[in-house]
C-alpha positions as CSV (number, residue, x, y, z in Angstrom):
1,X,-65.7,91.2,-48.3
2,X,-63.1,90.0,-50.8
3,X,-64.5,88.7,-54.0
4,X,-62.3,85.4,-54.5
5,X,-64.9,83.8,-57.8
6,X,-61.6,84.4,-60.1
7,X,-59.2,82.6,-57.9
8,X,-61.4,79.1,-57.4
9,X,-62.3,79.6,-61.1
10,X,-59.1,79.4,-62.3
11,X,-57.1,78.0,-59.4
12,X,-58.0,74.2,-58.4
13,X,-58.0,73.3,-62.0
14,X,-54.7,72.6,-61.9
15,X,-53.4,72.5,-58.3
16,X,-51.1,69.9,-57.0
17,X,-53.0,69.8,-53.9
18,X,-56.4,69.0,-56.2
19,X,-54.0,66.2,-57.9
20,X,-53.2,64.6,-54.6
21,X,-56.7,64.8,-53.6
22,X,-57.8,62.9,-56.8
23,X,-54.8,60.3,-56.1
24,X,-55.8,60.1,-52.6
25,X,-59.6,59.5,-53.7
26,X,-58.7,56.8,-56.2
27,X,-57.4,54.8,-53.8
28,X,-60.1,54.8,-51.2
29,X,-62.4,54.6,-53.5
30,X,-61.0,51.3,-55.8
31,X,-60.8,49.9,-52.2
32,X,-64.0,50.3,-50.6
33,X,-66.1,51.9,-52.9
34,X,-67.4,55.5,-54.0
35,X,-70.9,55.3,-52.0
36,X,-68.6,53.9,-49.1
37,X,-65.9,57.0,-49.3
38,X,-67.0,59.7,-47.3
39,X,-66.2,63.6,-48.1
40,X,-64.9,63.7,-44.5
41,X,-63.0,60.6,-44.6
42,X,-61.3,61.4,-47.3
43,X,-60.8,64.9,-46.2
44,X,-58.8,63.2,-43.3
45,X,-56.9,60.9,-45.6
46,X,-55.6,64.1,-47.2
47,X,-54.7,65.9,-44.3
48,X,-57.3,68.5,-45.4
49,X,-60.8,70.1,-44.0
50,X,-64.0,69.0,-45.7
51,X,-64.5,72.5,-46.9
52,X,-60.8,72.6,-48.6
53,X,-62.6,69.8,-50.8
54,X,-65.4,71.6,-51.4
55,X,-63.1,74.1,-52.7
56,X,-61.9,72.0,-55.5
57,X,-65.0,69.8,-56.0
58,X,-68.8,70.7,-55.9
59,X,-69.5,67.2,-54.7
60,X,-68.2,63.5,-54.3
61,X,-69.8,62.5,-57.8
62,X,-67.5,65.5,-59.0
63,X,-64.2,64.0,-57.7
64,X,-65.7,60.2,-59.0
65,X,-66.2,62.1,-62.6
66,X,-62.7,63.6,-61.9
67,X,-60.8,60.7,-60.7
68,X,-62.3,59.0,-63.9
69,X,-62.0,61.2,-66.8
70,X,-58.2,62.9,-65.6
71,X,-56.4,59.9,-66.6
72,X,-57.0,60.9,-69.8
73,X,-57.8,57.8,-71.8
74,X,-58.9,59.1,-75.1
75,X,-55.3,61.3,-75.2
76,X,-53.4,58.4,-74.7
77,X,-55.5,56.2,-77.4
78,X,-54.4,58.7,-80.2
79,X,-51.0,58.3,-79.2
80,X,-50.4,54.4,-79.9
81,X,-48.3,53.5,-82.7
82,X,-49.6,51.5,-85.8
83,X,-48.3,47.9,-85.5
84,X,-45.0,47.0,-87.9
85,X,-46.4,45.5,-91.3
86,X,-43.5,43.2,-91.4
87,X,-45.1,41.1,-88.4
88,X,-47.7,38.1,-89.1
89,X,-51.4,39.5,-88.8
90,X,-51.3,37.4,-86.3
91,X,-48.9,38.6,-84.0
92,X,-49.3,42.0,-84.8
93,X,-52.7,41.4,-83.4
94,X,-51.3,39.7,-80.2
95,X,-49.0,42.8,-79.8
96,X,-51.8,44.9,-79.5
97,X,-53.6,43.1,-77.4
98,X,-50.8,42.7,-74.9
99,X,-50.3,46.7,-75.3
100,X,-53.8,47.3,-74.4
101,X,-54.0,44.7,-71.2
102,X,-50.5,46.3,-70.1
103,X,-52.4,49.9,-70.2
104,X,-55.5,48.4,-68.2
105,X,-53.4,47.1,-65.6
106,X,-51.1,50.2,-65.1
107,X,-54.4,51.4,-64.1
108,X,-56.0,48.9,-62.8
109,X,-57.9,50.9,-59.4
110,X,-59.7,53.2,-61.8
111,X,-60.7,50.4,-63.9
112,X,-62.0,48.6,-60.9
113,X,-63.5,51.3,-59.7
114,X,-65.1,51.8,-62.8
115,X,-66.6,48.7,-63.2
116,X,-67.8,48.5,-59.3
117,X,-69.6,51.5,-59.6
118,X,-71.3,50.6,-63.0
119,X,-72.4,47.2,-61.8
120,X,-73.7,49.5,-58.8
121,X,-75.2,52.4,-61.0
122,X,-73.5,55.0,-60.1
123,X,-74.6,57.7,-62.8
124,X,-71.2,59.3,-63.3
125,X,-69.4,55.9,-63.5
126,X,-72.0,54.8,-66.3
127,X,-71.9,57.9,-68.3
128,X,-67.9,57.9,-68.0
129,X,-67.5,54.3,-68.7
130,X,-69.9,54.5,-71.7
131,X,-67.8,57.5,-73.0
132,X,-64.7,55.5,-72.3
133,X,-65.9,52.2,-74.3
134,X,-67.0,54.4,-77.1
135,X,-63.5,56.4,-77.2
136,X,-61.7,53.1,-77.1
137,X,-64.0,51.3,-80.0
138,X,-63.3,54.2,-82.3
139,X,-59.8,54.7,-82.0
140,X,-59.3,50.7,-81.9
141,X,-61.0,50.7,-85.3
142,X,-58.7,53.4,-86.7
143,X,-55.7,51.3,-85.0
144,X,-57.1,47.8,-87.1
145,X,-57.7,50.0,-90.1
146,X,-54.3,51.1,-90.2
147,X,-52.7,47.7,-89.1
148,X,-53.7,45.3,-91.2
149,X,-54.1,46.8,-94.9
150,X,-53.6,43.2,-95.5
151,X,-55.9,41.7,-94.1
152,X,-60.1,41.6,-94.9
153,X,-61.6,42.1,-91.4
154,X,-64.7,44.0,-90.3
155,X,-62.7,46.4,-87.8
156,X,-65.6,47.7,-86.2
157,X,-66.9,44.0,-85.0
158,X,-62.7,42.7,-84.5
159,X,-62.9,45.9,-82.5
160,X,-66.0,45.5,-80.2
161,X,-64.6,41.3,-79.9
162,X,-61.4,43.0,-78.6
163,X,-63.2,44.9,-76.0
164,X,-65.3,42.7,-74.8
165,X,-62.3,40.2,-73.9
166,X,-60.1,42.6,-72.7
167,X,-62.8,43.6,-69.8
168,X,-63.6,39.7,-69.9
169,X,-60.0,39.0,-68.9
170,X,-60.2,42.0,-66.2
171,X,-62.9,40.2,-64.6
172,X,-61.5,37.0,-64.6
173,X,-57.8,37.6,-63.5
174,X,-59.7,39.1,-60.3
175,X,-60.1,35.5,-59.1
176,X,-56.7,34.1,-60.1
177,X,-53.1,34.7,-58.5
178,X,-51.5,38.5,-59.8
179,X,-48.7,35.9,-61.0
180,X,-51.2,34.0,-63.8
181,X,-52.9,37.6,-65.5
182,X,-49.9,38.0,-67.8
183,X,-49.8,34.0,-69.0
184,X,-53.7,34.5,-69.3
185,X,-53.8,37.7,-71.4
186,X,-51.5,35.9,-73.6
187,X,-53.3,32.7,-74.2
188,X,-56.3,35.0,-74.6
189,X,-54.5,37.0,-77.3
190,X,-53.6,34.3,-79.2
191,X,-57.1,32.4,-79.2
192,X,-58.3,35.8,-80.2
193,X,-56.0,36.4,-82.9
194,X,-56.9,32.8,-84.3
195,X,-60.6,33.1,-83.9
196,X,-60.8,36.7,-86.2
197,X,-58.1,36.0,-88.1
198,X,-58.5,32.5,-89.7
């Protein structure tokens, strides 16, 4: 018997097939639901046996953590710029805010699917999401600390008002034509520019 623990060690970690597996699950999943995605329906969607997804995931709360935490967020937090100090507070804070619903709706499935399986308490969507609101609250706070030097604002609360209407306006634009979200976020951005900037 061949000992193959070193291969699926170090293999499905970063295997295209795993990728499109993860893809594949996103998708069935933001539409109908983790606890409604089967290991062997997906498996078909794939064009794979159930044991090939075995292979690269212990379980289906595995490929939920997976299809979750591989976008990496925090990554691409660390990576946006600081706004330009010659813009208004104001807009600089509108810019932001724009940037940050423009990154939710790129991806907007594993933000669904986040919230779905929250709402439904799905243990690996709560733990992710609560690592993912705490990742975003502390490098917003960094971004408004660098941003407006001057400007008196309590980032950390600016930051946690910021949060809670971006997800707000998720919500919201769920129920209003795909058309409207952009002209909403906007309105939004200003209101909230006013309201912690005045």
């Amino acid at each position: 018997m061949t000992d193959t623990t070193e291969s699926v060690d170090t293999g499905p970690a970063s295997s295209p097939q795993r990728e499109r597996i993860i893809d594949i699950a996103l998708q069935l999943m933001s539409d109908q639901g983790a606890s409604n995605t089967s290991m062997r329906q997906l498996a078909k969607a794939c064009g794979v046996n159930v044991a090939a997804l075995y292979y690269y995931f212990p379980s289906k709360a595995d490929i939920l953590r997976s299809v979750i935490e591989e976008r990496r967020y925090e990554l691409r937090l660390t990576e946006i710029p600081a706004a330009s100090l010659d813009l208004p507070p104001a807009d600089r804070l509108v810019v932001f805010f724009d940037l940050m619903w423009q990154g939710a709706l790129e991806e907007e499935s594993v933000w669904r699917l986040l919230l779905v399986e929250s709402i439904r308490r799905n243990a690996d969507a709560v733990a992710v999401g609560a690592e993912l609101v705490a990742a975003l609250t502390r490098h917003l706070v960094e971004w408004l600390e660098a941003s407006f030097p001057d400007v008196a604002l309590d980032a950390e609360t600016v930051a946690n008002v910021m949060i809670g209407q971006l997800l707000g306006l998720f919500v919201e634009t769920q129920f209003c034509p795909v058309a409207e979200r952009d002209a909403m976020a906007a309105d939004r951005a200003r209101r909230l520019a006013a309201l912690v900037l005045d």
